[in-house]
Biopython code that builds the backbone (N, CA, C, O; Angstrom):
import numpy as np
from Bio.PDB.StructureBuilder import StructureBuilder

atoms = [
    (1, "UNK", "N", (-10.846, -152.497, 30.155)),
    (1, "UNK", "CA", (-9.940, -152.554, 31.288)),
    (1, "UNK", "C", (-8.705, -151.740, 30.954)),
    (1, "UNK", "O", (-8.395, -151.641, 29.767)),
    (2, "UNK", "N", (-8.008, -151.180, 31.834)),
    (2, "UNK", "CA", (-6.971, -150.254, 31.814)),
    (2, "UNK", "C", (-6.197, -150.914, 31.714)),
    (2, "UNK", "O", (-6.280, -151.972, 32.338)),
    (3, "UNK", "N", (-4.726, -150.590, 30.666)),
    (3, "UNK", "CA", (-3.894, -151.310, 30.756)),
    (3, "UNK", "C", (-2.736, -151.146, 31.976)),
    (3, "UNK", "O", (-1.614, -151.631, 31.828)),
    (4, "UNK", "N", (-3.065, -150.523, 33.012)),
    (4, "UNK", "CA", (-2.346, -150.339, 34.252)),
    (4, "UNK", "C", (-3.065, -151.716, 34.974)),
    (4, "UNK", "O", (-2.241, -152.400, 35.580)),
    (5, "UNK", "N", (-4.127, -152.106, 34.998)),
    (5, "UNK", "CA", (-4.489, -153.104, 35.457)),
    (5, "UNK", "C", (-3.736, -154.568, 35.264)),
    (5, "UNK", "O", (-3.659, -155.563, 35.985)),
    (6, "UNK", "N", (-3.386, -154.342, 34.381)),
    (6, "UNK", "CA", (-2.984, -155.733, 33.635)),
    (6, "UNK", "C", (-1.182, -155.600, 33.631)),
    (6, "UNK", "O", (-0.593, -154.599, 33.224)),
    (7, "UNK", "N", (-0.657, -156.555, 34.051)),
    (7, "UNK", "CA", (0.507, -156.410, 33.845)),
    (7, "UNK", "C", (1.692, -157.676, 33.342)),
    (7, "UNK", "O", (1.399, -158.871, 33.388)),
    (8, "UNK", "N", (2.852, -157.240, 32.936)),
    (8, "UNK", "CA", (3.791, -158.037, 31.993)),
    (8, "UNK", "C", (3.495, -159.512, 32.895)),
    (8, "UNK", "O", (3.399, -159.631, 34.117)),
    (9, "UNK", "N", (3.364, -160.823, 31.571)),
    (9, "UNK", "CA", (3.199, -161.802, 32.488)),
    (9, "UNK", "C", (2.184, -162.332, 32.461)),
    (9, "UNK", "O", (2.164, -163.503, 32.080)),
    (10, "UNK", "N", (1.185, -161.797, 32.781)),
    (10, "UNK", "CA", (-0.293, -161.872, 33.227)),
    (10, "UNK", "C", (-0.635, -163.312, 31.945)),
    (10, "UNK", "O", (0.213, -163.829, 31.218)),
    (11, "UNK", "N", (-2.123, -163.662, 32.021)),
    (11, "UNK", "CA", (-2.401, -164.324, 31.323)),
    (11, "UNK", "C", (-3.628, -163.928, 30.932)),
    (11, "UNK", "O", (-4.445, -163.935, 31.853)),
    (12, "UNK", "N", (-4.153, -163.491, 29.594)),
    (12, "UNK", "CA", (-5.254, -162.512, 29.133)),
    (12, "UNK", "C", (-6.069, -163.429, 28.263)),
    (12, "UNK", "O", (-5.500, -164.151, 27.444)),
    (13, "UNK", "N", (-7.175, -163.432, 28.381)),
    (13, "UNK", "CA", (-8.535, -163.921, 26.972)),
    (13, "UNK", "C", (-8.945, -162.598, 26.154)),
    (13, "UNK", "O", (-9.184, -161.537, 26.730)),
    (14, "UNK", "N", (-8.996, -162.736, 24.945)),
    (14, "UNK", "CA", (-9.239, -161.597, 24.451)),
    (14, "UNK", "C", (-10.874, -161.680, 24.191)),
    (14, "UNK", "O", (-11.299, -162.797, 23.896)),
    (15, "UNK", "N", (-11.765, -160.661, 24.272)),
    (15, "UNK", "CA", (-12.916, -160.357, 24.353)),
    (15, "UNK", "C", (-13.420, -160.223, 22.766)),
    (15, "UNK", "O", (-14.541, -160.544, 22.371)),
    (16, "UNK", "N", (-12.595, -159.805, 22.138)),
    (16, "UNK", "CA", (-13.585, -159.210, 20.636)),
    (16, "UNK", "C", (-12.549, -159.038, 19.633)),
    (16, "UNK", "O", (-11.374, -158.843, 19.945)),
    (17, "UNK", "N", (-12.957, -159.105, 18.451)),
    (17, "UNK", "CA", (-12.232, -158.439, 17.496)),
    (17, "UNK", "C", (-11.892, -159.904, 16.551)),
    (17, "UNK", "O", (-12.819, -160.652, 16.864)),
    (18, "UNK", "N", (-11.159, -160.515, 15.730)),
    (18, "UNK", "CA", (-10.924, -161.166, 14.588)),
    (18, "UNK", "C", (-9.793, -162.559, 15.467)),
    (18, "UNK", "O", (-9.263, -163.294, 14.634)),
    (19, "UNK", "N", (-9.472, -162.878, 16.852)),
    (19, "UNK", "CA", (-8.801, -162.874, 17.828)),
    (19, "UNK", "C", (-9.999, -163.725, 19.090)),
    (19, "UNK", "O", (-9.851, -164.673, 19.861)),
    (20, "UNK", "N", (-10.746, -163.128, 18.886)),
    (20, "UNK", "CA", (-11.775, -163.528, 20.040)),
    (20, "UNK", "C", (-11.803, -165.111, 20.821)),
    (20, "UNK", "O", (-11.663, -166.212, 20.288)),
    (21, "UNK", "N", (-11.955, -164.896, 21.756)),
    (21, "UNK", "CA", (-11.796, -166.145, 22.445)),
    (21, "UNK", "C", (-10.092, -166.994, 22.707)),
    (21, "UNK", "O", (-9.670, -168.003, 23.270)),
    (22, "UNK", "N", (-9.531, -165.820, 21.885)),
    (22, "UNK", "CA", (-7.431, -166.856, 22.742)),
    (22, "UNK", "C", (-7.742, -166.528, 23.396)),
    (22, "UNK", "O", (-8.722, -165.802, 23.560)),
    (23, "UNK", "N", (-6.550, -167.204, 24.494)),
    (23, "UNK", "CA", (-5.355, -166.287, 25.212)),
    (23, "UNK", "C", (-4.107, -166.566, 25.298)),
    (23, "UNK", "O", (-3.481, -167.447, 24.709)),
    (24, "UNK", "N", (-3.663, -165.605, 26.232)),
    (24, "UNK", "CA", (-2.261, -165.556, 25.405)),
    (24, "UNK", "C", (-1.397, -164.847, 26.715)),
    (24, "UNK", "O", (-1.807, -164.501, 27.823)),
    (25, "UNK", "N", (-0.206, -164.792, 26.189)),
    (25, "UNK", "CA", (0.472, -163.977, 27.753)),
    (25, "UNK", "C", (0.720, -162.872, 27.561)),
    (25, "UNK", "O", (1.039, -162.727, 26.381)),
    (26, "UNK", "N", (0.762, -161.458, 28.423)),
    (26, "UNK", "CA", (1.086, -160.371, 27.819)),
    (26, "UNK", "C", (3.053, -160.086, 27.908)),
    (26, "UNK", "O", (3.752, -160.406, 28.870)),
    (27, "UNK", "N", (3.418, -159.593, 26.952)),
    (27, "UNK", "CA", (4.626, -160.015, 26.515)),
    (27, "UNK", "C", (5.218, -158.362, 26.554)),
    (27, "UNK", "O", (6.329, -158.063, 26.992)),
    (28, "UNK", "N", (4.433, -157.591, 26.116)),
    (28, "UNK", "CA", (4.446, -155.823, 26.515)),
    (28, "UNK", "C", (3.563, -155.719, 26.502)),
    (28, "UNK", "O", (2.648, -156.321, 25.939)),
    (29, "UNK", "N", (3.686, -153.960, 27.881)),
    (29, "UNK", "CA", (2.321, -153.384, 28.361)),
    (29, "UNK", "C", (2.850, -151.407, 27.574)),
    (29, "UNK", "O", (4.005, -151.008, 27.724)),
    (30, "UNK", "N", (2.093, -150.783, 27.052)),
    (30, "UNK", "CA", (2.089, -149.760, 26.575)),
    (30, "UNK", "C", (1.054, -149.134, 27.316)),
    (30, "UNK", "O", (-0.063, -148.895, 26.856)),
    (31, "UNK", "N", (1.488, -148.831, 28.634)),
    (31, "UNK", "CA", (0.155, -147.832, 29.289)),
    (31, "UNK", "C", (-0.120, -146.558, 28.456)),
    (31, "UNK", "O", (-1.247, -146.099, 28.273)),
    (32, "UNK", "N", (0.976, -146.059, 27.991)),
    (32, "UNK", "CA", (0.319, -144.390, 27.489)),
    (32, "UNK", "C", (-0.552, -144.680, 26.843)),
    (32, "UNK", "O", (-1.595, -144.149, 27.223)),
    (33, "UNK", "N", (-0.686, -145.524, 25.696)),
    (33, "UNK", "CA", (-1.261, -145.749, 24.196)),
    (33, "UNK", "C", (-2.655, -146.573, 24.879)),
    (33, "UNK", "O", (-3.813, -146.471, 24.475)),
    (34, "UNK", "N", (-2.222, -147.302, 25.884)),
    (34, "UNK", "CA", (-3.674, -148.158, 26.514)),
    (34, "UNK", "C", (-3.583, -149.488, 25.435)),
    (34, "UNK", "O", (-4.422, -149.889, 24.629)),
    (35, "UNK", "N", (-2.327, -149.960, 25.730)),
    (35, "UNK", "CA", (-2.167, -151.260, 24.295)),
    (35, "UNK", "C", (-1.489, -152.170, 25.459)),
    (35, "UNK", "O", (-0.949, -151.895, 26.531)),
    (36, "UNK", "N", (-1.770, -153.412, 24.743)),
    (36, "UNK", "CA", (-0.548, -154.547, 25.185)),
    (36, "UNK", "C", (-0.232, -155.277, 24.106)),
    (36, "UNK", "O", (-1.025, -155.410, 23.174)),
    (37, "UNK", "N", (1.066, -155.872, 24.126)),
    (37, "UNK", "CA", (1.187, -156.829, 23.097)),
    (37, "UNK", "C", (1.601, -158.327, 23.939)),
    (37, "UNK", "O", (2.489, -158.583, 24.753)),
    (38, "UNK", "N", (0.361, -159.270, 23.237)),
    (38, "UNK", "CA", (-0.389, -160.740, 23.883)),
    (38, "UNK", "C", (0.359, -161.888, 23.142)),
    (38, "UNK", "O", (-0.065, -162.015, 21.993)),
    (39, "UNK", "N", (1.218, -162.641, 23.427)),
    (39, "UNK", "CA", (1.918, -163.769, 22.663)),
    (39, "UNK", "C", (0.649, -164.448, 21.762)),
    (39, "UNK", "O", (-0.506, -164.741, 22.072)),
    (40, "UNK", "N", (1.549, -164.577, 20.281)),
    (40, "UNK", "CA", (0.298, -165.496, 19.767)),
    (40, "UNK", "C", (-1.081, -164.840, 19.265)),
    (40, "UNK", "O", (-1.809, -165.480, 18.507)),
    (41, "UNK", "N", (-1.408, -163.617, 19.680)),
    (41, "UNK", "CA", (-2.536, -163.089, 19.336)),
    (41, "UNK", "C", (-1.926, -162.061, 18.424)),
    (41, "UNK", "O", (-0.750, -161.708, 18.332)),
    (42, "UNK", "N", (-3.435, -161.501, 17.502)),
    (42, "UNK", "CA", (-3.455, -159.989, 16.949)),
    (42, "UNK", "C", (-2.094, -160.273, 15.740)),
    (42, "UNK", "O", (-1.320, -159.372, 15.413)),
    (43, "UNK", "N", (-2.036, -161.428, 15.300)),
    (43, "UNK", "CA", (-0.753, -161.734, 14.034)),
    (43, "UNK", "C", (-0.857, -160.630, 13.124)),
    (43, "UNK", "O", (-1.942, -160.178, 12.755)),
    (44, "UNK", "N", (0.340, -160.159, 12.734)),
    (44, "UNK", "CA", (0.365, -159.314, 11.029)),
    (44, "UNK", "C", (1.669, -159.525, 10.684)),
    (44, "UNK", "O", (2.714, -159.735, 11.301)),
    (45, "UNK", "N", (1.163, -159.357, 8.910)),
    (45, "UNK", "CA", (2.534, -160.080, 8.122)),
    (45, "UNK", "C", (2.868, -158.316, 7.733)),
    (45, "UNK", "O", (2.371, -157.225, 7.457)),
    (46, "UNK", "N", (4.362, -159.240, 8.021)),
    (46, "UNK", "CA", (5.112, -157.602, 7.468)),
    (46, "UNK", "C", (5.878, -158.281, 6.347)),
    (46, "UNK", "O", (6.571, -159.231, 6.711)),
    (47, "UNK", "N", (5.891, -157.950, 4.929)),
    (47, "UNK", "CA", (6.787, -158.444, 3.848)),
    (47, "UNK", "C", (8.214, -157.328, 4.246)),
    (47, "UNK", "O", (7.906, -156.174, 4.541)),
    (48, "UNK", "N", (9.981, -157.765, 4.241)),
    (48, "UNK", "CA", (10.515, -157.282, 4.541)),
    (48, "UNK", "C", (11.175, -157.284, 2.996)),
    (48, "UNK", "O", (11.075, -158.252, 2.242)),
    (49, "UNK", "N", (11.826, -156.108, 2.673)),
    (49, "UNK", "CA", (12.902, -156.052, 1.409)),
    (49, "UNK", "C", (13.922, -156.827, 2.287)),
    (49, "UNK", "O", (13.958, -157.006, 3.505)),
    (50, "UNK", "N", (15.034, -157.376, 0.914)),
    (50, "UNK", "CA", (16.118, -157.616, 1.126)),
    (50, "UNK", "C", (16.911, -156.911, 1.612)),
    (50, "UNK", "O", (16.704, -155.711, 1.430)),
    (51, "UNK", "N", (18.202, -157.312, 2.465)),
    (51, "UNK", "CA", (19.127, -155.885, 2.674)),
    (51, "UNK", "C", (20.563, -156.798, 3.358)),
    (51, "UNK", "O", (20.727, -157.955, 3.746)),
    (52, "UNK", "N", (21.290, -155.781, 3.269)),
    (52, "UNK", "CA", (23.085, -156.810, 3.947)),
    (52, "UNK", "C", (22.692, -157.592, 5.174)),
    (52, "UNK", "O", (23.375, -158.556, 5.520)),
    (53, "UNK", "N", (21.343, -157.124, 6.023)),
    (53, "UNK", "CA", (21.869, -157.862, 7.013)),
    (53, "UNK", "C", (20.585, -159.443, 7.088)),
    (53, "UNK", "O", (20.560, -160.374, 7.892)),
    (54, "UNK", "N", (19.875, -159.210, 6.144)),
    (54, "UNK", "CA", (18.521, -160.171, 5.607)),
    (54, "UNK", "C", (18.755, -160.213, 4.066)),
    (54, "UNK", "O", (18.053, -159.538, 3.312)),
    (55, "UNK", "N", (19.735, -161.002, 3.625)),
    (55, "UNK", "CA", (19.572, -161.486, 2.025)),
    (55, "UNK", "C", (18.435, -161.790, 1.375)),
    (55, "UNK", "O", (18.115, -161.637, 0.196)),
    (56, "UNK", "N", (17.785, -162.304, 2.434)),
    (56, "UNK", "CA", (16.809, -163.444, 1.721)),
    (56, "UNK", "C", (15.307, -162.560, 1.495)),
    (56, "UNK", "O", (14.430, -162.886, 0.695)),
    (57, "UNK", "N", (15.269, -161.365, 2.422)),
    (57, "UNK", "CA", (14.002, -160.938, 2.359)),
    (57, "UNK", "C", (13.249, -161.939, 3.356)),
    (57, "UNK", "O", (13.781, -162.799, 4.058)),
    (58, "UNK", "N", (11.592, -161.563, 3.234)),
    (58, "UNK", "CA", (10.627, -162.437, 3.039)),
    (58, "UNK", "C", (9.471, -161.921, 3.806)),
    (58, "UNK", "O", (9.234, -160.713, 3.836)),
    (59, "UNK", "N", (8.707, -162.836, 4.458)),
    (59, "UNK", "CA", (7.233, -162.576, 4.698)),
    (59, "UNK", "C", (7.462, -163.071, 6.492)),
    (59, "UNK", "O", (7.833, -164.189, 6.847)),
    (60, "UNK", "N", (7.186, -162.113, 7.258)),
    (60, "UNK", "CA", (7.836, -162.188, 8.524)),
    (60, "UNK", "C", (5.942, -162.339, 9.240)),
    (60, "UNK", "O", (5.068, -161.556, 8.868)),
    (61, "UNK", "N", (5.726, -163.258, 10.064)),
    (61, "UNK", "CA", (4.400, -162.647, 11.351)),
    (61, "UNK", "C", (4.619, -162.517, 12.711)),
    (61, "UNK", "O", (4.964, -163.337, 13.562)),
    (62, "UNK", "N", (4.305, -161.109, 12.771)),
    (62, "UNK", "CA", (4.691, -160.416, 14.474)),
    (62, "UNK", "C", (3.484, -159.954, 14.910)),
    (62, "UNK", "O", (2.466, -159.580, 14.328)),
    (63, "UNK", "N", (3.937, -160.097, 16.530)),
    (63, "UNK", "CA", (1.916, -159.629, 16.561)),
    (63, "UNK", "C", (2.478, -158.269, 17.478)),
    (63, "UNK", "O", (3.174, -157.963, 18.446)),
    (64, "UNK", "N", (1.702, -157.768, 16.502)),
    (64, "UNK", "CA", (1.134, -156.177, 16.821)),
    (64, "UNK", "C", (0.531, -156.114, 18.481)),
    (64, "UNK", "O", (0.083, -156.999, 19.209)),
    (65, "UNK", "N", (0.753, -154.626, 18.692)),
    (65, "UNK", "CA", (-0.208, -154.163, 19.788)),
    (65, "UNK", "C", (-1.620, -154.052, 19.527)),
    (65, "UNK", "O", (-2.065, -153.709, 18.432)),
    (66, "UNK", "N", (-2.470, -154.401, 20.734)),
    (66, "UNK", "CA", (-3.947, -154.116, 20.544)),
    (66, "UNK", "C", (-4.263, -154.139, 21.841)),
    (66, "UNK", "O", (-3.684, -154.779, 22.718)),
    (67, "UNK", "N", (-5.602, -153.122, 22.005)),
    (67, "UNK", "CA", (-6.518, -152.322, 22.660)),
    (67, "UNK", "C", (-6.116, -153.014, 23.994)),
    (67, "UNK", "O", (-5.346, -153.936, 23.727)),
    (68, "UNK", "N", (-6.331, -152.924, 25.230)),
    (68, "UNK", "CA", (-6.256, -152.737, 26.210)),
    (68, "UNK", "C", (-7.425, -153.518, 26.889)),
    (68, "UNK", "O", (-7.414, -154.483, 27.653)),
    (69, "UNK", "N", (-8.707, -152.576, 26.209)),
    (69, "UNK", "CA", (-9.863, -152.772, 26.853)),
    (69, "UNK", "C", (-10.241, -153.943, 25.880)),
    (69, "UNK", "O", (-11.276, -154.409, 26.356)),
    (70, "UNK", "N", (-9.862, -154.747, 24.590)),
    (70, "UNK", "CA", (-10.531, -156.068, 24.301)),
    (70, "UNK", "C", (-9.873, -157.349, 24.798)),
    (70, "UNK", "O", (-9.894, -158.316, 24.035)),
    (71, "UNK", "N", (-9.325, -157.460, 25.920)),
    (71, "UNK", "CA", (-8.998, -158.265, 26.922)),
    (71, "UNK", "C", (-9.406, -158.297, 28.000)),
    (71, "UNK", "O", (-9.820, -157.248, 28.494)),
    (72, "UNK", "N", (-9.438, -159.680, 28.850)),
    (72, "UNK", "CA", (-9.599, -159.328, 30.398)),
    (72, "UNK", "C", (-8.670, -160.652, 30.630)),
    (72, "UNK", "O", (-8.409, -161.581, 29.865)),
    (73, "UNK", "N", (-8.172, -160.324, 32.297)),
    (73, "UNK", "CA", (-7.311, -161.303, 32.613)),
    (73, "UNK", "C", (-7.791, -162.606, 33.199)),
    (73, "UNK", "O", (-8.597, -162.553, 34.129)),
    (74, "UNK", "N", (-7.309, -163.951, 32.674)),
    (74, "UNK", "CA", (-8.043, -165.204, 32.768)),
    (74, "UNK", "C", (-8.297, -165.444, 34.611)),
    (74, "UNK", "O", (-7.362, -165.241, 35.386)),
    (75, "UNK", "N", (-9.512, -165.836, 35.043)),
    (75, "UNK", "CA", (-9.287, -166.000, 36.637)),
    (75, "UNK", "C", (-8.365, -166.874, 37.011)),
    (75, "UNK", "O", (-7.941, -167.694, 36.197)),
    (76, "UNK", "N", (-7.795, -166.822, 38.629)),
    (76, "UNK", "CA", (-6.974, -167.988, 38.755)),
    (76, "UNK", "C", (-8.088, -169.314, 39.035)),
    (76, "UNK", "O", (-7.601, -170.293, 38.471)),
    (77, "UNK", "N", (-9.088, -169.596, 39.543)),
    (77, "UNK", "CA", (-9.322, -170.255, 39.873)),
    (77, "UNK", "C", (-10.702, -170.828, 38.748)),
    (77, "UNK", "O", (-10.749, -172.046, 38.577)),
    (78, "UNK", "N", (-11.434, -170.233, 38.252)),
    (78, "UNK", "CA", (-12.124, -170.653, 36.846)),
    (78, "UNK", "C", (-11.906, -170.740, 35.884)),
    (78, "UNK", "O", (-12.563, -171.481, 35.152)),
    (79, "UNK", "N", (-10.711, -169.898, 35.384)),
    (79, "UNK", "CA", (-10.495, -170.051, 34.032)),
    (79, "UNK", "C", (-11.497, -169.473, 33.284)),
    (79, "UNK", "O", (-11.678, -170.048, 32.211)),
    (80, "UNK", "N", (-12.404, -168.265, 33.556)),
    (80, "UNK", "CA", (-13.082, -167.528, 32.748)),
    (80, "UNK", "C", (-11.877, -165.873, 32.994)),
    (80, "UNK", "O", (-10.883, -165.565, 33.652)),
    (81, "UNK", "N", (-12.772, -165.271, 32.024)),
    (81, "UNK", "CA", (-12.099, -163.975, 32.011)),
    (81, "UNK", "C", (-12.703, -162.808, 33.467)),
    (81, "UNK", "O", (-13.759, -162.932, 34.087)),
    (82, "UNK", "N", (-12.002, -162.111, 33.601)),
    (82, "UNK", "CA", (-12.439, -161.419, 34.918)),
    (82, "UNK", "C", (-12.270, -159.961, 34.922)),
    (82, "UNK", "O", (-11.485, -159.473, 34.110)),
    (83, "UNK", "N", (-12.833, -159.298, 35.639)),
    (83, "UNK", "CA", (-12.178, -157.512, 35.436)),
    (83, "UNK", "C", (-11.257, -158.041, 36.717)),
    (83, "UNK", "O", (-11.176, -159.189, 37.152)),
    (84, "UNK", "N", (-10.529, -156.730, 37.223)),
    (84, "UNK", "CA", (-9.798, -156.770, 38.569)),
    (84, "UNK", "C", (-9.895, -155.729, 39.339)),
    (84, "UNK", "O", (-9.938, -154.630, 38.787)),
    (85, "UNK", "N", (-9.948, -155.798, 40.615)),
    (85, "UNK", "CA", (-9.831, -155.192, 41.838)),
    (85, "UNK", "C", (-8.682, -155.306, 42.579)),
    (85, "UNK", "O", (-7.852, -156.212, 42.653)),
    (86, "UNK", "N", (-8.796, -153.915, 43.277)),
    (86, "UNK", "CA", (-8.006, -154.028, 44.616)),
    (86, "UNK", "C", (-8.063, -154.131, 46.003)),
    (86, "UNK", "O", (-8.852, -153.419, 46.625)),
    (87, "UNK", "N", (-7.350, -154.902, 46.557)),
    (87, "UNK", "CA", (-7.504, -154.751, 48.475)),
    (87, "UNK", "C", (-6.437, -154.960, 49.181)),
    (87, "UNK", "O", (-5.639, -155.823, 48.818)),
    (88, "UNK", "N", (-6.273, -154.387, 50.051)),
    (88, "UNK", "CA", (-5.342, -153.614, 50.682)),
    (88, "UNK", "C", (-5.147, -155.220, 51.899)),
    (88, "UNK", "O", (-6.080, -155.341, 52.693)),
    (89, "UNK", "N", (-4.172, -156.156, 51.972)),
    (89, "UNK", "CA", (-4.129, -157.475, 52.599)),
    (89, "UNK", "C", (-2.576, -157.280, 52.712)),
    (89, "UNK", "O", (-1.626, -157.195, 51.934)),
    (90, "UNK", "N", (-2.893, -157.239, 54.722)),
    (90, "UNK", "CA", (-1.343, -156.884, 55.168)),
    (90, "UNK", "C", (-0.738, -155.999, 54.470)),
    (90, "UNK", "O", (0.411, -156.127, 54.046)),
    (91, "UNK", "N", (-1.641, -154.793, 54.254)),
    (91, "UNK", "CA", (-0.628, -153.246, 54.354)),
    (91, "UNK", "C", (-0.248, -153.273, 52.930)),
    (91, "UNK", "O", (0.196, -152.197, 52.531)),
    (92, "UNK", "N", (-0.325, -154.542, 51.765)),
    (92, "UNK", "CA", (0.205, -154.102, 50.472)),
    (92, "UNK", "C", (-1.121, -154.469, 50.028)),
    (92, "UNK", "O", (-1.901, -155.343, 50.404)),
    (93, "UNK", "N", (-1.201, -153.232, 48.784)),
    (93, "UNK", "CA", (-2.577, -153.545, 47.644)),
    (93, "UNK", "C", (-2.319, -154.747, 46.907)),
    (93, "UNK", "O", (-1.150, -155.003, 46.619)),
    (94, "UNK", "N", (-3.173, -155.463, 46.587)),
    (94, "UNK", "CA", (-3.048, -156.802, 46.031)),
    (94, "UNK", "C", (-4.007, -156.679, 45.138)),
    (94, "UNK", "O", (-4.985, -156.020, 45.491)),
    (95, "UNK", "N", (-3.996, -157.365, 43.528)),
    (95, "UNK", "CA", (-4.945, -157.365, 42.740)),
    (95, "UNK", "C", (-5.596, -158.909, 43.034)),
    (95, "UNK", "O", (-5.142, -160.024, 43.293)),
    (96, "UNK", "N", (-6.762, -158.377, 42.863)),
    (96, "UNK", "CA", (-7.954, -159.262, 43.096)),
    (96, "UNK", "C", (-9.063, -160.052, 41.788)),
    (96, "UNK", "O", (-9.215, -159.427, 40.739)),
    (97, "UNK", "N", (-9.658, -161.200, 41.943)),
    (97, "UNK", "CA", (-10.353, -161.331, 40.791)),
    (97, "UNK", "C", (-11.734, -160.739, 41.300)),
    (97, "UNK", "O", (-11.908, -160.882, 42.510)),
    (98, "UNK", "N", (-12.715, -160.121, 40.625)),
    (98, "UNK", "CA", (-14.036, -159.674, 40.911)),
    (98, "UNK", "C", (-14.925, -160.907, 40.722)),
    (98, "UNK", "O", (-16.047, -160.813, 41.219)),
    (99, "UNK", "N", (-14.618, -162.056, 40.085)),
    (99, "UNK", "CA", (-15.646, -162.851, 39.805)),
    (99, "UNK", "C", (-15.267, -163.811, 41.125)),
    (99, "UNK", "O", (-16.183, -164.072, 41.905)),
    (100, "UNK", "N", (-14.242, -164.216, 41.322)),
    (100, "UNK", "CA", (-14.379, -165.252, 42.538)),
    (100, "UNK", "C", (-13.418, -164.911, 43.781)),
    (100, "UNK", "O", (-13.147, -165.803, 44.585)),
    (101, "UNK", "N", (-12.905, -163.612, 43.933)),
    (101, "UNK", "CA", (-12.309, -163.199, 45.084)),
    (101, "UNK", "C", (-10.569, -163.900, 44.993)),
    (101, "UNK", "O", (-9.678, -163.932, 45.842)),
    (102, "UNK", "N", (-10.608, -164.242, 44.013)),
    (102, "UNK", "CA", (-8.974, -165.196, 44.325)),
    (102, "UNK", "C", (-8.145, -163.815, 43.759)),
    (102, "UNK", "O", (-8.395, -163.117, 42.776)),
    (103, "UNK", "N", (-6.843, -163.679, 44.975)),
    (103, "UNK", "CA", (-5.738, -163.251, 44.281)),
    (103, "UNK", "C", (-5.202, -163.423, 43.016)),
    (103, "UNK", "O", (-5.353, -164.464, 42.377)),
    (104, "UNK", "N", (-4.359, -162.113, 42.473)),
    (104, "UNK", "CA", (-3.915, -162.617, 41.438)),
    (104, "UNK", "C", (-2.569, -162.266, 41.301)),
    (104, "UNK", "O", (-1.887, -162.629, 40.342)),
    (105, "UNK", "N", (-2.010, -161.321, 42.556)),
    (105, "UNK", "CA", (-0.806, -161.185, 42.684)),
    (105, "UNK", "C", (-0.696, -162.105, 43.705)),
    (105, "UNK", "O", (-1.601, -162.647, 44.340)),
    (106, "UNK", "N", (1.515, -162.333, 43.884)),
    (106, "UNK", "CA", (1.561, -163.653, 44.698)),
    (106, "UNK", "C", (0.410, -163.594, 46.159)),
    (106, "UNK", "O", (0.321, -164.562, 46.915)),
]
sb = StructureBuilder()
sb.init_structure("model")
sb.init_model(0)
sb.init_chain("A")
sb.init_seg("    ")
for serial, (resi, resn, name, xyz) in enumerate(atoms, 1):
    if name == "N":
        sb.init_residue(resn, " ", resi, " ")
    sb.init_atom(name, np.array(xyz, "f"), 0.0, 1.0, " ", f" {name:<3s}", serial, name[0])
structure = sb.get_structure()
């Protein structure tokens, strides 16, 4: 799935990878790169040196960006994962779920 599809907010299941089966909220969207970064998912430890403005150092976990396409956004109304569509309802495009027709914008 494109990460133009998916947007800040949203609520995503991730499809594959070491991660499989959260979800999580998307927290940033990186369309160029085709990334998002998903609360809670995709963790990595960054060890930080000490320095004036972190005395202490230490062992920090931030979650990284990842793929785009190993997510899909949770349905509103099943709670499985879904691709998305569009349709044009009262003159504005509205994203759609493909698995059960429910909106997913307001």
């Amino acid at each position: 799935m494109s990460a133009a599809k998916i947007k800040k907010g949203d609520t995503v299941i991730v499809l594959s990878g070491k991660d499989k089966g959260k979800e999580g909220t998307v927290t940033r969207n990186l369309p160029r790169d085709g990334k998002l970064v998903v609360s809670g998912v995709n963790l990595i430890t960054r060890h930080n040196k000490p320095t004036q403005a972190n005395p202490n150092g230490g062992i920090e976990r931030i979650e990284a960006p990842m793929a785009a396409c190993k997510v899909a956004i949770k349905d509103p109304t099943t709670g499985q994962p879904t691709r998305v569509g569009f349709e044009m309802i009262d003159g504005k495009k509205v994203r759609v779920a493909k698995k059960s027709g429910a909106r997913i914008d307001g």
